[in-house]
C-alpha positions as CSV (number, residue, x, y, z in Angstrom):
1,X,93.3,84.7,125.1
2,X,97.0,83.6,125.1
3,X,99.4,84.9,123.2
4,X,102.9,82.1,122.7
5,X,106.3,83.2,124.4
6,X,109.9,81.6,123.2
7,X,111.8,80.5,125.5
8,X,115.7,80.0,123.9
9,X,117.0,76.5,125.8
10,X,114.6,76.6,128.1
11,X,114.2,73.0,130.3
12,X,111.6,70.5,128.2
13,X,108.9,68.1,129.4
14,X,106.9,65.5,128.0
15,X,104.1,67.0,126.1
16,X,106.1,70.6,125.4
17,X,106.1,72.8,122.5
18,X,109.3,73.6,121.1
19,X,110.6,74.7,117.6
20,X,114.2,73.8,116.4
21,X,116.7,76.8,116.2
22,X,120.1,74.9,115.6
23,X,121.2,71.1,115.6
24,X,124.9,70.9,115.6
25,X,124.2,67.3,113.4
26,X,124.5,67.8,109.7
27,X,121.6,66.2,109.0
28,X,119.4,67.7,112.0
29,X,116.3,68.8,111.6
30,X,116.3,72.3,109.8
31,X,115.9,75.8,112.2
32,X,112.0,76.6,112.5
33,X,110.6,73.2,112.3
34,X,108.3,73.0,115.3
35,X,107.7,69.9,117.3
36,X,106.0,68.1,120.6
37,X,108.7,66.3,122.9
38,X,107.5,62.8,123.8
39,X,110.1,61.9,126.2
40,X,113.4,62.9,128.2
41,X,116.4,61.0,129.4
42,X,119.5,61.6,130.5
43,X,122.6,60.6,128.5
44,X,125.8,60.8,130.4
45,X,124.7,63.5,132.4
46,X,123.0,65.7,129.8
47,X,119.2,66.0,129.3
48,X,118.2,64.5,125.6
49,X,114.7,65.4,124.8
50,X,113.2,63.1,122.5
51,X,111.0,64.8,119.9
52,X,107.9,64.2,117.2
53,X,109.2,67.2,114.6
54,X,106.4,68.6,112.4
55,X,108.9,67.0,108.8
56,X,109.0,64.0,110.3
57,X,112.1,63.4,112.0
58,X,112.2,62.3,115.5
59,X,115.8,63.7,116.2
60,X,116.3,64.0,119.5
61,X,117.5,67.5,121.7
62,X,120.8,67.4,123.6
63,X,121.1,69.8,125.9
64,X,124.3,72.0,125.7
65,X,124.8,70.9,122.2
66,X,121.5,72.0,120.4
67,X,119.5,75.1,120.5
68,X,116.0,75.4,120.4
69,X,112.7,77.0,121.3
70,X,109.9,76.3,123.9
71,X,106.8,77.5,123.5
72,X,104.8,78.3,125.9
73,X,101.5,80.4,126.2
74,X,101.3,83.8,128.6
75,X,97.6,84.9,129.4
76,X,96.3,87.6,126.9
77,X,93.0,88.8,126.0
78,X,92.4,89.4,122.3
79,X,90.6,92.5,122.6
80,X,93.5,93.9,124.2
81,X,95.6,93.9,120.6
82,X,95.3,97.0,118.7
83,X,91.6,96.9,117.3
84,X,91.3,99.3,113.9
85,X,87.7,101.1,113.3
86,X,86.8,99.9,109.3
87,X,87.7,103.4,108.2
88,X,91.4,103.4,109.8
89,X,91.8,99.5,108.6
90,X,91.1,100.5,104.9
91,X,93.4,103.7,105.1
92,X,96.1,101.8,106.0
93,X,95.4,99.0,103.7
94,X,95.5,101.5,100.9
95,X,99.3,102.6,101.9
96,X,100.1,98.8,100.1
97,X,100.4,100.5,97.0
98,X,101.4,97.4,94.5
99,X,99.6,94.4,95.8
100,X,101.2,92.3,93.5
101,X,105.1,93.3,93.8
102,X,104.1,92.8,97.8
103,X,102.2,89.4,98.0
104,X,105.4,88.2,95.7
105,X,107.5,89.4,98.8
106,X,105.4,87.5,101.5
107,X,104.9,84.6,99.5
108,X,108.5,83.5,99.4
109,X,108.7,83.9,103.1
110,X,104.8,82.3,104.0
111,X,102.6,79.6,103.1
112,X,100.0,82.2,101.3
113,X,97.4,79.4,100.2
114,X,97.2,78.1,103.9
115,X,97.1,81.6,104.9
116,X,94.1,82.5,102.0
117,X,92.6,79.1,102.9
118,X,92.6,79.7,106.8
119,X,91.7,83.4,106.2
120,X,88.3,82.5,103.8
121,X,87.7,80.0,106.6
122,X,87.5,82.4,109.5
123,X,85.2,84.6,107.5
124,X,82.9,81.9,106.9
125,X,82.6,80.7,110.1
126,X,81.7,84.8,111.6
127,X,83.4,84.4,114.9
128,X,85.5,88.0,114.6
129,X,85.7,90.9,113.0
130,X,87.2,90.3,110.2
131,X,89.4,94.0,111.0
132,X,90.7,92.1,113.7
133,X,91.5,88.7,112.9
134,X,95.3,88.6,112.5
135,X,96.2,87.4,116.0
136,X,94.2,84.5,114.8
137,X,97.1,83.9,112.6
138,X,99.4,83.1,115.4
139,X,97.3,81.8,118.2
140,X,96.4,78.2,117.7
141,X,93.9,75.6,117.7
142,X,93.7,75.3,121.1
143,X,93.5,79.0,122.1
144,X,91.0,79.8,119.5
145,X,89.0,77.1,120.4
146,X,89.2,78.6,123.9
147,X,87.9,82.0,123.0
148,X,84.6,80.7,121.2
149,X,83.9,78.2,123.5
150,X,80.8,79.5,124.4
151,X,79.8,80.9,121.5
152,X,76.3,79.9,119.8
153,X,76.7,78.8,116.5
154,X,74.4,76.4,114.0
155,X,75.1,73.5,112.5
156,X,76.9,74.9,109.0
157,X,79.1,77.5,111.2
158,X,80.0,74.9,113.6
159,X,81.2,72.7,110.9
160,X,83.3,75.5,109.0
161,X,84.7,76.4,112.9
162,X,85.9,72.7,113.2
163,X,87.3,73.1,109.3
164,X,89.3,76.7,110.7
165,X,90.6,74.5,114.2
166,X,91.9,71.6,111.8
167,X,94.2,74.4,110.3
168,X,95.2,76.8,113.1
169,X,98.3,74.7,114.6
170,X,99.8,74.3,111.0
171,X,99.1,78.4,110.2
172,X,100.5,79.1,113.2
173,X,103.3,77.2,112.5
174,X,103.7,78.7,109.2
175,X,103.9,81.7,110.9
176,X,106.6,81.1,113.1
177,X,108.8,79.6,110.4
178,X,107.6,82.9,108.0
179,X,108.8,85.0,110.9
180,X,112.2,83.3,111.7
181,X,113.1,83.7,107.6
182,X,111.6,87.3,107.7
183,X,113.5,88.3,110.5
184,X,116.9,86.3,109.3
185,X,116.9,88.4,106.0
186,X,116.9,91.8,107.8
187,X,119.2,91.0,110.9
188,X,122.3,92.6,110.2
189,X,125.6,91.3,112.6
190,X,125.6,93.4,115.6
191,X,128.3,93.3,118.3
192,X,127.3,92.7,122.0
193,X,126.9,90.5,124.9
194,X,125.4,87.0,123.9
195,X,122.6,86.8,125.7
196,X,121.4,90.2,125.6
197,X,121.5,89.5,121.5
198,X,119.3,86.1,121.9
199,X,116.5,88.2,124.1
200,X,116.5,90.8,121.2
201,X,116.6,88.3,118.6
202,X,113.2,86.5,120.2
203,X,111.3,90.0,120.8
204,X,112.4,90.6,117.0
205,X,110.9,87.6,115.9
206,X,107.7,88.0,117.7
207,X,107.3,91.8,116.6
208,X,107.9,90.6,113.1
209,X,104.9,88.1,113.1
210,X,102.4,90.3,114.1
211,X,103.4,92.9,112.2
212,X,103.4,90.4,109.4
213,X,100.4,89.1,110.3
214,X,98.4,92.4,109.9
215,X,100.1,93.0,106.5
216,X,98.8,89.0,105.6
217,X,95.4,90.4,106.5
218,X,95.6,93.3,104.4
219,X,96.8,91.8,101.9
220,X,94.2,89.0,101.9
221,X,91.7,91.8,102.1
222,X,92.4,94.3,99.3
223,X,92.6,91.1,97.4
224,X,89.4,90.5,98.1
225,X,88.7,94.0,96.2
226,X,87.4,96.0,98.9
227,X,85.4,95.2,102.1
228,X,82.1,94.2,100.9
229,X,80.1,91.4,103.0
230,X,82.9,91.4,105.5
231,X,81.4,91.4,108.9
């Protein structure tokens, strides 16, 4: 299983993933918007890339003006991720002490009916451990689709699979944007070289959506009141 990487300003061809960080245009498109680029040209020596943003918009990129993200997958198995026994999952669920004081707090950073819908949906359809489903959160359509390829399913799981595919890209994508607001409202202004900041500020994004993800889960579990039926 693959897990995504972001690449800050990173070259872009026809077909990539990328997610707005910055457009110098005061009516860009907004930071954390993610989008597919459908073409590239060069404008008076600078690469524009022409993209299809998730809003709408079909702003283009212009290289040394705007900033962005590209997206791009690195080879990961999901077992690998840290897998909780049911007895260490529900002690550390429990340490969410005021469910409602905390899904307040989430839900003004992430999309917590997609999340709720997409989360009922993976249940349904049986294809994990529902301990270790938050990397689902984050991974995709087209890597989750990858990982049960082979799986034997009938005809009313396969049709609640297809249902959980149809809603991976835009949960992951609520993700990301989740993570990039999460992450804004703790960064504090820290002194140091440029680029050495942007590489922190990525890995601190990333770290912040699966740590987020896991507390999604939790949070989607204890308001389930308790454990019972999950597989």
């Amino acid at each position: 299983m693959a897990k995504q990487k972001l690449l800050k300003n990173a070259p872009l061809e026809t077909g990539d993933r990328v997610v707005c960080l910055k457009m110098q245009d005061d009516y860009g498109v907004p930071g954390g918007i993610p989008g597919i680029v459908k073409g590239v040209s060069n404008v008076f020596g600078e690469n524009q890339y022409n993209v299809k943003w998730k809003n709408g918009s079909s702003l283009a990129l212009i290289e040394g003006v705007d900033q962005w993200l590209k997206v791009v997958d690195e080879e990961e198995d999901i077992q690998e991720t840290r897998v909780l026994t049911k007895k260490q999952f529900l002690e550390e669920t429990r340490k969410i002490e005021n469910i409602p004081q905390e899904y307040v707090k989430y839900s003004r950073m992430y999309d917590m009916r997609e999340i709720k819908k997409f989360l009922d949906l993976l249940r349904e359809s049986g294809v994990t451990n529902m301990y270790q489903a938050a990397p689902y959160l984050y991974l995709g359509r087209e890597r989750i689709a990858h990982e049960h390829h082979y799986d034997d399913m009938g005809e009313e799981r396969e049709e609640t699979f297809q249902e959980l595919l149809d809603m991976a890209e835009d949960v992951r994508n609520v993700m990301i944007r989740g993570a990039f607001n999460h992450y804004d409202s703790k960064r504090s202004d820290e002194e140091g070289d440029e680029d050495d900041d942007d590489r922190r500020y990525l890995r601190g994004v990333e770290d912040i959506m699966r740590r987020d993800a896991q507390t999604l889960l939790k949070l989607w579990m204890s308001m389930k009141s308790g454990s019972r039926g999950m597989r």
